[in-house]
C-alpha positions in Angstrom: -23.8 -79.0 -14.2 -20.1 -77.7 -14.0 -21.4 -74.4 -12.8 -23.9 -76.0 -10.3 -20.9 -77.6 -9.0 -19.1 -74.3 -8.4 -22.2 -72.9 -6.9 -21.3 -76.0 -4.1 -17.7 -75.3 -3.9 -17.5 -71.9 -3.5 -19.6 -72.5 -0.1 -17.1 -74.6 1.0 -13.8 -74.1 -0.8 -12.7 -70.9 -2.3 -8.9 -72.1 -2.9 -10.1 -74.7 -4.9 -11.5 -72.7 -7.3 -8.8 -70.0 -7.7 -6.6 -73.2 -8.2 -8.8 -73.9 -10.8 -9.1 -70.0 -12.5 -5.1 -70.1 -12.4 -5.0 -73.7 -14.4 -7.2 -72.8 -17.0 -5.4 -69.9 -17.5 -2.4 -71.3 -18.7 -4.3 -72.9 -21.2 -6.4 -69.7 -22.1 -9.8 -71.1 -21.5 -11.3 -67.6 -21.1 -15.0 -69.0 -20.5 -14.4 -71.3 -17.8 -12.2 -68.8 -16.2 -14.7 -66.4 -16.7 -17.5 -68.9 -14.8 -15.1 -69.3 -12.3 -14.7 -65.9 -11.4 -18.7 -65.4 -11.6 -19.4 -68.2 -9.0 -16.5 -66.4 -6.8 -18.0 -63.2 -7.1 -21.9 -63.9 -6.7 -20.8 -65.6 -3.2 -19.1 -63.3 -1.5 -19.9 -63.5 1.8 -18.4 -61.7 5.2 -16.9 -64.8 6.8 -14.5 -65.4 3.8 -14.1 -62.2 1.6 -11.2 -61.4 3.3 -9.5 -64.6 2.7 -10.5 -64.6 -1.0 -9.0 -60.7 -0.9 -5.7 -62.0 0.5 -5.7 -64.8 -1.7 -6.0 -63.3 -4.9 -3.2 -60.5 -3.8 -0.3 -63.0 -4.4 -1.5 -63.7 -7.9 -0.5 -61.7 -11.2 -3.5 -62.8 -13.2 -5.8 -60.0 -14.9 -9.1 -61.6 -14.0 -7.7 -62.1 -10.4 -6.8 -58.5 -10.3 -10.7 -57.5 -10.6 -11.9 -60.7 -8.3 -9.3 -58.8 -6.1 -10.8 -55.4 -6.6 -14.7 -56.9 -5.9 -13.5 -58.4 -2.6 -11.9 -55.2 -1.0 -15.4 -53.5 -1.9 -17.2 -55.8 -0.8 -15.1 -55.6 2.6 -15.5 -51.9 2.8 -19.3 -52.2 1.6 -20.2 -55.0 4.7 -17.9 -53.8 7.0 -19.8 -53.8 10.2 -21.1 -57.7 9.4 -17.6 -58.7 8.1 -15.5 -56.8 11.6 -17.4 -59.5 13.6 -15.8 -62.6 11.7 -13.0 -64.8 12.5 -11.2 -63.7 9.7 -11.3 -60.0 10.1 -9.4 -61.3 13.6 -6.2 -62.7 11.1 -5.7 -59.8 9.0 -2.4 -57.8 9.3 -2.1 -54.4 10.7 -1.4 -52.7 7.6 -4.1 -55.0 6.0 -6.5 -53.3 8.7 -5.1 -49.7 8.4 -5.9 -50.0 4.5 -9.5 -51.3 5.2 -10.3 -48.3 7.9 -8.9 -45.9 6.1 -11.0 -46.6 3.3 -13.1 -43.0 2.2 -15.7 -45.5 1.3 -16.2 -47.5 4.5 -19.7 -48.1 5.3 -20.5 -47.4 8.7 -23.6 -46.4 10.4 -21.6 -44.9 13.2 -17.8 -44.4 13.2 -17.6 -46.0 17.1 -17.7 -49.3 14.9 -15.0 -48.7 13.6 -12.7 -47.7 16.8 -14.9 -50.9 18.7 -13.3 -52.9 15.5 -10.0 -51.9 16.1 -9.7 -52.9 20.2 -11.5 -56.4 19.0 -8.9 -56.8 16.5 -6.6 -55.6 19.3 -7.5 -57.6 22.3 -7.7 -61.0 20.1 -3.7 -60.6 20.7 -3.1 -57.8 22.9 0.2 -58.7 24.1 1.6 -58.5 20.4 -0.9 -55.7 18.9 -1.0 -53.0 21.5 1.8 -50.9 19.4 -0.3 -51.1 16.8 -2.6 -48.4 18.1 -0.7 -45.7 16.7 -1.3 -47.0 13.3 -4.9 -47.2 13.8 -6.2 -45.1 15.8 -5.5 -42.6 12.9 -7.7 -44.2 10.6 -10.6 -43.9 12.7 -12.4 -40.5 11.9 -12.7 -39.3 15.7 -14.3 -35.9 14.9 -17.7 -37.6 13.7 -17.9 -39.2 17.1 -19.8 -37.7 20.2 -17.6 -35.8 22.5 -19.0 -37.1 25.9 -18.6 -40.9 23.8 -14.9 -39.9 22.7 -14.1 -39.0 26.7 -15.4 -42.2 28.1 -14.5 -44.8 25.8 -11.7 -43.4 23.3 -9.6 -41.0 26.2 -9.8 -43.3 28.5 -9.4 -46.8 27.3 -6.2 -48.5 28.7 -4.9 -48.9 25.3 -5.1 -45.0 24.3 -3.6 -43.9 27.3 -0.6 -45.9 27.3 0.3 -45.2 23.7 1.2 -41.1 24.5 0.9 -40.7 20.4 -2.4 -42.0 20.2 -3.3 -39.9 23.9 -2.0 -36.7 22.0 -4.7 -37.2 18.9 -7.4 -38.1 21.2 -6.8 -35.2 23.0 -6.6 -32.6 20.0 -9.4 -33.9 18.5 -11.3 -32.7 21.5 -9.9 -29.5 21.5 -11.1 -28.7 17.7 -14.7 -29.8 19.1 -14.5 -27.3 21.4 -12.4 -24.8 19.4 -13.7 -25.5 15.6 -11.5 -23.1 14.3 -8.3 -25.0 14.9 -9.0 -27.2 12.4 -8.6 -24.4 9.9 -5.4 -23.2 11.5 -1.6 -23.9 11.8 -2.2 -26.7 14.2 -0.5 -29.9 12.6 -4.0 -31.4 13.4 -5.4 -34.2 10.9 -8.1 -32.8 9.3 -9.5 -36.5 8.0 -10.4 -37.1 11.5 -13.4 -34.8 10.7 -14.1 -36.0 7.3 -17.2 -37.5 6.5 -16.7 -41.1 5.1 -18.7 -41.3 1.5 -21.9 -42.6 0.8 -21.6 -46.1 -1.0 -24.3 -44.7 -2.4 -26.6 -42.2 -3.9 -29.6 -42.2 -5.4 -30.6 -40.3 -8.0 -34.5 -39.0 -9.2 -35.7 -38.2 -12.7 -38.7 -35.9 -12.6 -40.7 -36.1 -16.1 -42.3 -32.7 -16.8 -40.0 -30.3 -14.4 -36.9 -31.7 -16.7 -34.7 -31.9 -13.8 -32.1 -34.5 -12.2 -31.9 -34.3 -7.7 -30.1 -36.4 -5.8 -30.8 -37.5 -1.9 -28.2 -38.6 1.0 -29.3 -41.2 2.7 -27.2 -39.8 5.4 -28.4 -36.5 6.1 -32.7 -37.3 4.5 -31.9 -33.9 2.3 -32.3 -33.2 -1.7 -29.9 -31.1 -3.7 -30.7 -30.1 -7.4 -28.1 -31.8 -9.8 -26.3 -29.0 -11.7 -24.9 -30.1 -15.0 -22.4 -27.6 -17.1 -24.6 -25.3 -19.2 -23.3 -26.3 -22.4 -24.0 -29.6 -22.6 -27.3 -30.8 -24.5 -30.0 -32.5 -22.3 -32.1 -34.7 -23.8 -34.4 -34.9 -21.0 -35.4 -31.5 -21.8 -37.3 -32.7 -24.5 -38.6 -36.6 -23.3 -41.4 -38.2 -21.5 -41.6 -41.6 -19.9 -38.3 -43.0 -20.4 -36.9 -45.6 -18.0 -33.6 -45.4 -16.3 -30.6 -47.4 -15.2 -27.4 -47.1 -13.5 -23.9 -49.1 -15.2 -20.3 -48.8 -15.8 -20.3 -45.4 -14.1 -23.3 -43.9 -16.4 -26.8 -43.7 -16.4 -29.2 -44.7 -19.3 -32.0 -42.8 -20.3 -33.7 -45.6 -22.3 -36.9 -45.4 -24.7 -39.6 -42.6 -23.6 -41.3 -40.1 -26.2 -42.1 -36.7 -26.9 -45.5 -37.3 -25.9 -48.4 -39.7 -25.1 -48.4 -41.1 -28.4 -44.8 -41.4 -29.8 -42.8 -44.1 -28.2 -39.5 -44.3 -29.1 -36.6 -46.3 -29.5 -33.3 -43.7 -28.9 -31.4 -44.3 -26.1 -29.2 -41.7 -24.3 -25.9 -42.2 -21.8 -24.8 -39.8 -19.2 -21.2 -40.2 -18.2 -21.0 -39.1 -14.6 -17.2 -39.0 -14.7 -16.8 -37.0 -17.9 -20.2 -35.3 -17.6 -21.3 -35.6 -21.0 -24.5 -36.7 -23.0 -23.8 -39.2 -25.9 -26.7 -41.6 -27.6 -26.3 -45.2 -28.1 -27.7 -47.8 -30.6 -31.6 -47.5 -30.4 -33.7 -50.3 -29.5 -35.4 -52.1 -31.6 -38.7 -52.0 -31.3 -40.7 -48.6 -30.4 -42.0 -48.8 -27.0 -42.6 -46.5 -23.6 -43.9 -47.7 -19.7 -41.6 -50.7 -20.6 -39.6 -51.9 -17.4 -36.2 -51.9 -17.8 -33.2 -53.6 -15.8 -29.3 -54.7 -15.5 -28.1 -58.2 -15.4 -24.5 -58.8 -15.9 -23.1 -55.6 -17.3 -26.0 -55.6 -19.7 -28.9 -53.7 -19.9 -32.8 -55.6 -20.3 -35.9 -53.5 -21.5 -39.1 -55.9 -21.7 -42.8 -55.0 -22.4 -44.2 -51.1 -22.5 -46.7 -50.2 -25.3 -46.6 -49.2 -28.4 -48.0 -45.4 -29.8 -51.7 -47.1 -30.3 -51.7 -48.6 -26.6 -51.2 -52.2 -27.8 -48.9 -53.9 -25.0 -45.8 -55.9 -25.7 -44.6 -59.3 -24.7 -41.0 -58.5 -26.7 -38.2 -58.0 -24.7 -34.2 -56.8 -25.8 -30.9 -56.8 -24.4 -28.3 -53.9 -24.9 -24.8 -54.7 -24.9 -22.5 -51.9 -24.3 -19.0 -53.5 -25.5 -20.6 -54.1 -29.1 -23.3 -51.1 -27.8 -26.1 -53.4 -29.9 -29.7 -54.5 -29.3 -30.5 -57.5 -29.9 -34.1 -59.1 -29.1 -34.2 -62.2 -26.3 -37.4 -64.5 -26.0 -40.3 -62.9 -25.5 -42.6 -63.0 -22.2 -45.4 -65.0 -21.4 -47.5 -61.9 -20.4 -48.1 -58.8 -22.2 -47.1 -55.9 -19.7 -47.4 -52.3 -19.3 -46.3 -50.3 -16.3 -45.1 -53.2 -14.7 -41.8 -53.7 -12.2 -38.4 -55.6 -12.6 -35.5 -56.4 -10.8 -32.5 -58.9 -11.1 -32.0 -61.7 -8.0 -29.9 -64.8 -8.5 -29.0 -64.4 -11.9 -32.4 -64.2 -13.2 -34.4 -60.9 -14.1 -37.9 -61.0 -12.2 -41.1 -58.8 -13.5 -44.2 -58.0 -12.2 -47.5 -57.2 -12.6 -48.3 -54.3 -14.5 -51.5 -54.2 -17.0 -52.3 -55.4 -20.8 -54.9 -54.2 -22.9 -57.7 -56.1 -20.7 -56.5 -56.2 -17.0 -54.5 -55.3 -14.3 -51.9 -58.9 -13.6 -51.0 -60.5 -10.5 -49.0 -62.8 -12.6 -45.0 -62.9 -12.5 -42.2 -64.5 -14.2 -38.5 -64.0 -14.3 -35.8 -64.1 -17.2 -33.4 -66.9 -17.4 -29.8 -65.9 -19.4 -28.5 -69.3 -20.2 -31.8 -70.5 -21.3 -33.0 -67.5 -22.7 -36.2 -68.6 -20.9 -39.0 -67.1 -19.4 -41.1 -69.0 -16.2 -44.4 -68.2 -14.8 -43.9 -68.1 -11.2 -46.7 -68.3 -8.1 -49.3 -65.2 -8.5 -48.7 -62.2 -6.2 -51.9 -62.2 -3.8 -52.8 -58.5 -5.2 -53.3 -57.2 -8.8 -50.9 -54.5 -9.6 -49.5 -52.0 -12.1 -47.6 -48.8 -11.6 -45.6 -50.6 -8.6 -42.4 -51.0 -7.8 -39.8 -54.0 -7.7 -36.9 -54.8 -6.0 -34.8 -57.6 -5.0 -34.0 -56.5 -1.1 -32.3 -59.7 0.9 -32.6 -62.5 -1.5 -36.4 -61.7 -1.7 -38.5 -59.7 -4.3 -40.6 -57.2 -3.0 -43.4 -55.8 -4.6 -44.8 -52.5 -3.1 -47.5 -50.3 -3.7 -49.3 -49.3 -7.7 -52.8 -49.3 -8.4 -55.4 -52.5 -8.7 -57.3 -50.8 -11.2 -59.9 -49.0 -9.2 -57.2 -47.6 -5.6 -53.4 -46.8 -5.3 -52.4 -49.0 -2.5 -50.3 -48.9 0.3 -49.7 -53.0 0.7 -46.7 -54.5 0.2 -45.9 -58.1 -0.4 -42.5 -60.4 -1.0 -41.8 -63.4 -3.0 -39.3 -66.0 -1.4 -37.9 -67.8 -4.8 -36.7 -71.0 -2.3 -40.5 -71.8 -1.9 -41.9 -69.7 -4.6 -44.7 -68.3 -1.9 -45.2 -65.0 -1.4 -46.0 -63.4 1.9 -47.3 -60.0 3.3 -45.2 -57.4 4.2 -46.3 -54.4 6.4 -47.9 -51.4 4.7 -46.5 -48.5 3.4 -47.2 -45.5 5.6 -49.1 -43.6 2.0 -50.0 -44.4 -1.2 -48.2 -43.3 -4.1 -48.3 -43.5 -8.1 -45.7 -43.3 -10.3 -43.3 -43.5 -7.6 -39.1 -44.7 -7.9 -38.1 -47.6 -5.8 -34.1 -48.1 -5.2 -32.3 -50.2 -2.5 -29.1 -48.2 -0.4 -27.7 -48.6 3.1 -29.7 -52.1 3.1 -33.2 -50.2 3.3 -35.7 -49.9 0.4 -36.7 -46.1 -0.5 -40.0 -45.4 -1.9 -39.8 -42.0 -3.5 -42.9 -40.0 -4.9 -44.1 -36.6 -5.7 -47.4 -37.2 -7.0 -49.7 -35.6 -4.2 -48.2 -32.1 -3.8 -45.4 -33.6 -1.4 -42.6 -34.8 -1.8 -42.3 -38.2 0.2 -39.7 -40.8 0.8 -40.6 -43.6 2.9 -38.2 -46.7 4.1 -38.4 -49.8 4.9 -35.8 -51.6 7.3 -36.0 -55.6 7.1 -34.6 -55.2 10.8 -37.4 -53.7 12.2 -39.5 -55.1 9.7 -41.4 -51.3 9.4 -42.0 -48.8 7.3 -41.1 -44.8 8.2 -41.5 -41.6 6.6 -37.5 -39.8 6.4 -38.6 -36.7 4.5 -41.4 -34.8 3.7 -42.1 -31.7 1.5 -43.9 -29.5 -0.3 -43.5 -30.0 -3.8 -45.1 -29.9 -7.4 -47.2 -32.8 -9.0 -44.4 -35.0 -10.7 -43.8 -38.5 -12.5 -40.3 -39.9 -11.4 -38.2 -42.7 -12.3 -35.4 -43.4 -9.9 -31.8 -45.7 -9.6 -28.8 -45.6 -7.4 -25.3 -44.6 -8.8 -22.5 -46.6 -6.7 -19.0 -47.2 -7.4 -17.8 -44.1 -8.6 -14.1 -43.3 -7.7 -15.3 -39.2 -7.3 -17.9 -38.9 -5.1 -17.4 -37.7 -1.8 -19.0 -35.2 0.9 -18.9 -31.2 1.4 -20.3 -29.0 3.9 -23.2 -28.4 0.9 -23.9 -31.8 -0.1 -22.4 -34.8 -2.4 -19.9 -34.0 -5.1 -18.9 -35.5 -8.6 -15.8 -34.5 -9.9 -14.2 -35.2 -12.8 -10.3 -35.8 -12.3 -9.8 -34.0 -15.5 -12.5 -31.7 -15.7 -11.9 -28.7 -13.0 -15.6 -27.9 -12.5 -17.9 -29.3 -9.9 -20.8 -31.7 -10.5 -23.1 -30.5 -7.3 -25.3 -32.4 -5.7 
């Protein structure tokens, strides 16, 4: 009831619940702080993260220092939805100049960010037209259009009466027509041209080729993952494992040497130090299980064991006491099925059992320690994918039994319906499924091509964003986010390790 009560205040009154956080922490009540600063953080919402950013920046409190820290990214993260809301019209101009000059900003195109700065600009222009000169700079210029730059940057009545800001504007057009001034002695800023970083990348896990790629969203291109050479893969030697993305590794979790070995090691890839290093093994044998994260903790449910027989058992890893420890078991049996996490709760679906292919689905309640049978999808399915894409679970594509299918359909937990979604534009088996950039990417390489398809809730379609020749592959997929070393080159993305001197490429 207290946290149900949070729920309600947060969508009305952030202050009150920092009040709250900083009370109880005089009196060391470390779980309700910690509830307080969940409720704060699973409502972030454009209209007030900056408020809640500047709030918690005048308070010396450790938890307040991370609530700080999630508000900024998410700021950065929205940025194009958060520009357009009153608040972003208060902020300060250094407040604004550390926002835009944020690597990380996510942008679909950089003239959002220079159309952000005259809004912010014109909501006082008598007292904010100085203020140019601080800004302007921020604003990577170079990954504009020229003939866009000319009309609307060079000539806007704010650029050309600030003759600092004039000067950059007009140097930045010279190095588009001159490229090779950037690379000389010309005192011009170089991070005009630099390519802000993906929020996100996501990574594939092919099965039998034993290799790791990695694809910008940006650009629709693949580029190999090199690891160093000395370090022991244990890929090389594993089938069927499941993996997941957290705390700036990914898991390789479960899998087998072959059809009939399930197993229970587990295996983390550090993507900052770029080493290999196994974890406590699970506790029951089991491979085809579906495997999430909720709450800094990773959930494996179902799979099969080496005779075929499929689970109901499900276990949670912990990585501060790196344990397993069994939760309550499902209501179905499920093998090759789909998960994802929505609203606190993990959500699985379909998949098959040693007599059918399911329709059913349930999700995963962590304070209960509960599972609940929720409304049927409208098709059977195993071997599809699930995600949670805009406070709705989708469920796309797999097999019936007898077809791999191209339908789609999406599960609105409000009403507990589900509802058709447009078709894929193929089928595919044994596909990855990941949400970046606020799209959902289907990737597959099971038909001598390599496809990834997308689906944008805006236009409410799906579209084909690469295509390839490729070899016949199984592939597991998730998105790697948050990482303070990942940026852009000419070649691709990069990972590098502040203390390591070689390069990560991908």
């Amino acid at each position: 009831e207290f946290h149900l009560n949070l729920l309600y205040l947060c969508h009305s009154d952030n202050s009150y619940i920092i009040d709250l956080m900083i009370e109880v922490h005089q009196f060391n009540v470390k779980s309700l702080e910690q509830t307080c600063f969940e409720a704060l953080k699973d409502h972030l919402c454009p209209e007030k993260c900056i408020g809640l950013w500047q709030f918690t920046k005048v308070w010396y409190i450790p938890i307040l220092f991370q609530l700080k820290y999630e508000a900024f990214h998410f700021i950065c993260e929205n940025f194009e939805e958060v520009s357009l809301s009153v608040e972003f019209l208060q902020v300060a101009e250094q407040e604004l100049a550390d926002i835009l000059g944020q690597d990380d900003l996510t942008v679909t195109q950089e003239s959002t960010v220079y159309q952000s700065v005259l809004r912010w600009i014109n909501h006082m222009p008598e007292e904010r037209q100085g203020a140019i000169s601080t800004l302007l700079p921020k604003v990577r210029l170079g990954l504009m259009d020229k003939s866009y730059i000319t009309d609307n940057v060079l000539n806007n009545d704010v650029v050309k009466t600030n003759p600092e800001s004039h000067l950059l504007v007009s140097d930045t057009l010279k190095v588009m027509s001159q490229p090779s001034l950037l690379c000389s002695e010309s005192g011009i800023n170089n991070t005009l041209f630099c390519r802000r970083l993906p929020n996100a990348v996501l990574l594939m896990f092919r099965f039998f080729s034993k290799t790791i790629e990695a694809f910008d969203y940006r650009t629709n291109s693949w580029i190999t993952v090199q690891t160093h050479p000395s370090l022991e893969n244990p890929m090389t030697s594993l089938l069927f494992y499941s993996t997941v993305f957290l705390g700036r590794c990914f898991y390789i979790v479960g899998s087998g040497l072959s059809w009939t070995d399930p197993c229970i090691r587990v295996w983390r890839y550090n993507l900052v130090t770029h080493t290999w290093q196994e974890m406590s093994p699970m506790q029951e044998s089991r491979y085809l299980m579906s495997v999430t994260v909720l709450k800094g903790c990773i959930y494996a449910m179902g799979g099969c064991r080496d005779d075929w027989t499929s689970l109901r058992t499900a276990e949670r890893y912990q990585p501060n006491i790196n344990q397993w420890t069994f939760i309550a078991s499902m209501n179905e049996e499920r093998i090759r099925a789909s998960c994802t996490t929505l609203n606190n709760k993990i959500y699985i679906c379909g998949g098959w059992n040693n007599y059918r292919v399911l329709n059913t689905a349930e999700y995963y309640n962590p304070d209960t320690n509960q599972w609940t049978l929720i409304t049927p999808m409208g098709t059977h399915r195993y071997r599809l994918g699930v995600v949670a894409y805009m406070g709705h679970i989708f469920a796309v594509g797999g097999s019936d039994g007898s077809r791999y299918l191209r339908s789609a359909e999406a599960y609105d937990p409000v009403t507990n319906t589900w509802y058709d979604v447009p078709e894929m534009v193929h089928r595919h088996s044994c596909f990855g499924i990941a949400v970046m950039n606020k799209k959902i990417f289907v990737v597959s390489c099971s038909t001598r091509n390599r496809i990834v398809e997308c689906y944008d809730y805006t236009t409410n379609t799906w579209s084909v964003v690469f295509s390839g020749m490729n070899h016949n592959d199984w592939v597991r997929c998730c998105v790697i986010y948050g990482l303070p070393n990942m940026y852009c080159s000419p070649h691709g993305m990069v990972l590098i390790s502040l203390d390591q001197p070689e390069l990560m490429m991908i």
